[in-house]
C-alpha positions in Angstrom: -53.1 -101.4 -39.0 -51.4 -98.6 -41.0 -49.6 -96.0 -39.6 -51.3 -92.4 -40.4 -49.0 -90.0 -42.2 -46.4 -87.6 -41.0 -46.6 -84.2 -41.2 -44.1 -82.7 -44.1 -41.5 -80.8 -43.2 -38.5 -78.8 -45.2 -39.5 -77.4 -48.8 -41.9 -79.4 -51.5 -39.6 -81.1 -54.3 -41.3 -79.5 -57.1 -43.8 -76.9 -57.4 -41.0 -74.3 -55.2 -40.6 -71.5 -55.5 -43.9 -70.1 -56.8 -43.8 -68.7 -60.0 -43.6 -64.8 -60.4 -46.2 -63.1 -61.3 -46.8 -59.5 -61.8 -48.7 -59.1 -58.4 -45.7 -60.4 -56.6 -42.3 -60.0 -59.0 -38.9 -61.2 -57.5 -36.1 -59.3 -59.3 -33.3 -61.3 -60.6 -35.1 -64.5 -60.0 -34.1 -64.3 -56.1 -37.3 -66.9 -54.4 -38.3 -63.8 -51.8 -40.1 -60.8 -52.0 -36.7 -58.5 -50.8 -33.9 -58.3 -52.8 -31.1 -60.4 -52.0 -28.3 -58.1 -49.1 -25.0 -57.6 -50.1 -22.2 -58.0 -48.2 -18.9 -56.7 -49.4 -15.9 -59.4 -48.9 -13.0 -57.1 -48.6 -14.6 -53.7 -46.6 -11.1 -52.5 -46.5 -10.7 -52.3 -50.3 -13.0 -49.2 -50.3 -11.9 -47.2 -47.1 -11.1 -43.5 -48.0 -7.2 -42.3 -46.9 -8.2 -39.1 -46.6 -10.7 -40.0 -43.5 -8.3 -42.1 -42.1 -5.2 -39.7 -42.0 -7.7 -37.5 -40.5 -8.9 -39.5 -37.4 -5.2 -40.5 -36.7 -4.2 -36.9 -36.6 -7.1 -36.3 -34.5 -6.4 -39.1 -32.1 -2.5 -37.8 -32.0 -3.1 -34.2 -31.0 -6.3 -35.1 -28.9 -3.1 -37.0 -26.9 -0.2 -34.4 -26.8 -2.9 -32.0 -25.6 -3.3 -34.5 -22.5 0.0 -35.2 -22.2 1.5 -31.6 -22.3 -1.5 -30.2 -19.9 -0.5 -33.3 -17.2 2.8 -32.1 -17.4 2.2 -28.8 -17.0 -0.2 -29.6 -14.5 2.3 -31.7 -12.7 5.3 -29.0 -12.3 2.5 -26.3 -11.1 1.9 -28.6 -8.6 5.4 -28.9 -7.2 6.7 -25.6 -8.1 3.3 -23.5 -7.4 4.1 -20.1 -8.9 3.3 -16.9 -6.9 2.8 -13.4 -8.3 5.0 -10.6 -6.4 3.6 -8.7 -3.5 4.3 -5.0 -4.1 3.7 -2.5 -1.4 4.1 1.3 -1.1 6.6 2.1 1.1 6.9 6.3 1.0 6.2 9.4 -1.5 7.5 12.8 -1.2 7.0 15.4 -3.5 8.4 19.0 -4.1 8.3 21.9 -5.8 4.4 21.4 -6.1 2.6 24.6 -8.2 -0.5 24.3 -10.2 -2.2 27.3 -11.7 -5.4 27.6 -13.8 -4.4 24.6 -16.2 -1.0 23.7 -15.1 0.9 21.5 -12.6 4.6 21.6 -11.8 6.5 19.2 -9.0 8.9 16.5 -8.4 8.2 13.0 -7.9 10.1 10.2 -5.7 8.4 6.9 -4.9 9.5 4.2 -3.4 8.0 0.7 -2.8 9.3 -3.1 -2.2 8.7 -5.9 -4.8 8.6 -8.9 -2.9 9.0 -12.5 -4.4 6.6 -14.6 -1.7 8.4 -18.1 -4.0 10.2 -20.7 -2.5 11.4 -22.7 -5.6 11.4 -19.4 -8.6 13.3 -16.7 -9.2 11.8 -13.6 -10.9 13.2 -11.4 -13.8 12.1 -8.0 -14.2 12.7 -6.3 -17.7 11.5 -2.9 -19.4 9.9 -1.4 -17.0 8.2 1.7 -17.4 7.3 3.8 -14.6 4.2 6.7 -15.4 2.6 9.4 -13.1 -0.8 10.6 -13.3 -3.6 12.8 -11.6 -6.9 10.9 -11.9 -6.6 9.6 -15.8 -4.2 13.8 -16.4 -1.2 12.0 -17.7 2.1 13.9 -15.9 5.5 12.3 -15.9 7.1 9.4 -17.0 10.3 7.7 -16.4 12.4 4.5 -17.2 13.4 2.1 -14.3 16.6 -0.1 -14.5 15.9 -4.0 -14.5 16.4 -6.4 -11.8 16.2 -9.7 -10.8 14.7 -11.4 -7.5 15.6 -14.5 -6.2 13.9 -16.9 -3.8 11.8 -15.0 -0.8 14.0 -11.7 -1.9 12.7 -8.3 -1.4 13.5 -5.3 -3.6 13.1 -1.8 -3.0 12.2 -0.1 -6.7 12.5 3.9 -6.8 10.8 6.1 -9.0 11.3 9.5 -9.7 9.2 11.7 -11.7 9.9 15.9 -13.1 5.9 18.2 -14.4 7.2 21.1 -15.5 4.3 23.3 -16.6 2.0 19.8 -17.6 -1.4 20.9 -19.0 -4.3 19.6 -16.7 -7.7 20.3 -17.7 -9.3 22.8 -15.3 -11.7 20.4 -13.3 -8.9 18.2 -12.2 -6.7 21.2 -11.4 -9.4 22.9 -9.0 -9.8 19.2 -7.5 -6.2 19.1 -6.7 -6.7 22.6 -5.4 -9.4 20.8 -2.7 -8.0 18.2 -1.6 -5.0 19.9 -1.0 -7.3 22.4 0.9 -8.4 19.1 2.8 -4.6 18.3 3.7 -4.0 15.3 1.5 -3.6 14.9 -2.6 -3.8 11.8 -4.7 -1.3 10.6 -7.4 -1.5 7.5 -9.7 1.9 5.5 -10.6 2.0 3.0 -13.1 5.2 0.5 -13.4 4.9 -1.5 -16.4 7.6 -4.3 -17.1 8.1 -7.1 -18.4 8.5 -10.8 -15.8 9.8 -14.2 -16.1 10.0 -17.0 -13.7 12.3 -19.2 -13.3 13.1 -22.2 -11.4 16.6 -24.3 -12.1 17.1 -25.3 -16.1 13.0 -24.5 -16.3 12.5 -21.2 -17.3 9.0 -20.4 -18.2 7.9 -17.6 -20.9 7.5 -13.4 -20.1 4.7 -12.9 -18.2 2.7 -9.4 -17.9 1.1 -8.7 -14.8 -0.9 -5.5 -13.3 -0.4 -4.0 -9.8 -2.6 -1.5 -8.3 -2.3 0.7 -5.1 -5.1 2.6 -4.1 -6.1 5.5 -1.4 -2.4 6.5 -0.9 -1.9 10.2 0.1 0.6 12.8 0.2 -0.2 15.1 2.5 0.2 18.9 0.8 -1.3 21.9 2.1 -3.0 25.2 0.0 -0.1 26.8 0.7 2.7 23.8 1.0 5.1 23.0 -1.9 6.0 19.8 -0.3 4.4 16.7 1.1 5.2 13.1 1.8 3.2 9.7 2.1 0.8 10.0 5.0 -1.3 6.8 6.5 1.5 4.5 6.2 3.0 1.8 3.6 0.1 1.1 1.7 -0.4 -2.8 0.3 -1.0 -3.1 -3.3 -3.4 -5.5 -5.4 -1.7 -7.4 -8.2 -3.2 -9.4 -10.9 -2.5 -10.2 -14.9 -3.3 -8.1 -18.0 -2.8 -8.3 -21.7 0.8 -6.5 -22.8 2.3 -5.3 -19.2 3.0 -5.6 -15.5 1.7 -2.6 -13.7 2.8 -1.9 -10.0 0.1 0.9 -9.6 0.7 3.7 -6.5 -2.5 5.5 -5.9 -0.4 8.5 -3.6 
């Protein structure tokens, strides 16, 4: 008894692969209907340098960014900077006139700078000290630099000289009522420069704002002369653009 065939398997001997035809044309005489992929044998022959230089600088700033902020990050952590606490401490003023347009007196302020830091030392340079009325610009006057160490507490003094200022009429008949009321308010602006400091680190000028607000001097209608009234008087203190301003509302 014969055996029946076997299926074929694999491709014919002859007769593959079909002819082409215009119905099913095989470019450059490759057997299948896609064109044969190409695969490139060196992929690094045609990489550009350009790109390359690129993503390395990339990758190398991308890591001194992380490695300066973790050190920064790091010394914040054990240093832990502190702004100044400034408070009011007394005001007395003199010689107080004003007339239709006018204000005349003398100025002395005095208020502690106190450096709450355990580890950093403060510098203070040009500093500025201005007096106004409201936004009536009055006085100002220069203030000598100083430095604070560790948990040190300075007392600053300003003094300030209107001779005849110009005041527009508004802010001269509101001076006239609260004076009338017992009590007048003055602005003072200190504006200086800061660094801190802590050992061989010394980190870049800072600038810094301070403001003190609702402090009196107490003047009468008829009084030429007044001092602080309600007591040292606690400041707010945070940063701005170009200066440190130690602000006494008095």
């Amino acid at each position: 008894m014969e055996n029946p065939p076997r299926p074929v398997t694999g491709y014919p001997v002859t007769g593959y692969p079909p002819p082409q035809s215009a119905a099913n044309p095989r470019p450059n005489g490759y057997p299948y209907n896609a064109a044969p992929p190409y695969y490139n044998p060196n992929p690094y022959i045609y990489a550009n340098p350009r790109a390359t230089f690129l993503r390395r600088f990339i990758a190398i700033m991308i890591g001194l960014f992380i490695i300066t902020g973790t050190i920064v990050f790091i010394v914040w952590l054990v240093l832990r900077p502190r702004i100044p606490q400034v408070t009011v401490d007394s005001v007395s003023v003199t010689n107080f006139t004003t007339s239709s347009s006018q204000v005349t007196g003398n100025w002395d302020v005095r208020f502690s700078v106190r450096n709450p830091n355990k580890k950093m030392s403060i510098y203070y340079d040009s500093i500025v000290s201005s007096l106004f009325y409201e936004a009536a610009f009055l006085s100002r006057t220069t203030l000598p630099p100083f430095d604070q160490d560790t948990r040190n507490l300075t007392t600053v003094r300003a003094e300030f000289a209107a001779a005849g200022v110009y005041v527009d009429g508004r802010l001269v008949n509101e001076i006239n009522s609260e004076r009338a009321r017992g009590a007048v308010g003055f602005d003072v602006t200190v504006q200086a420069r800061v660094r801190f400091s802590a050992g061989a680190w010394k980190a870049r000028r800072r600038f810094l704002r301070v403001l003190c607000e609702d402090v009196a001097v107490g003047l009468s209608s008829n009084g030429a002369s007044g001092t602080l009234v309600g007591g040292p008087k606690e400041c707010r203190v945070g940063p701005v653009s170009k200066f440190w301003v130690f602000s006494a509302v008095t």
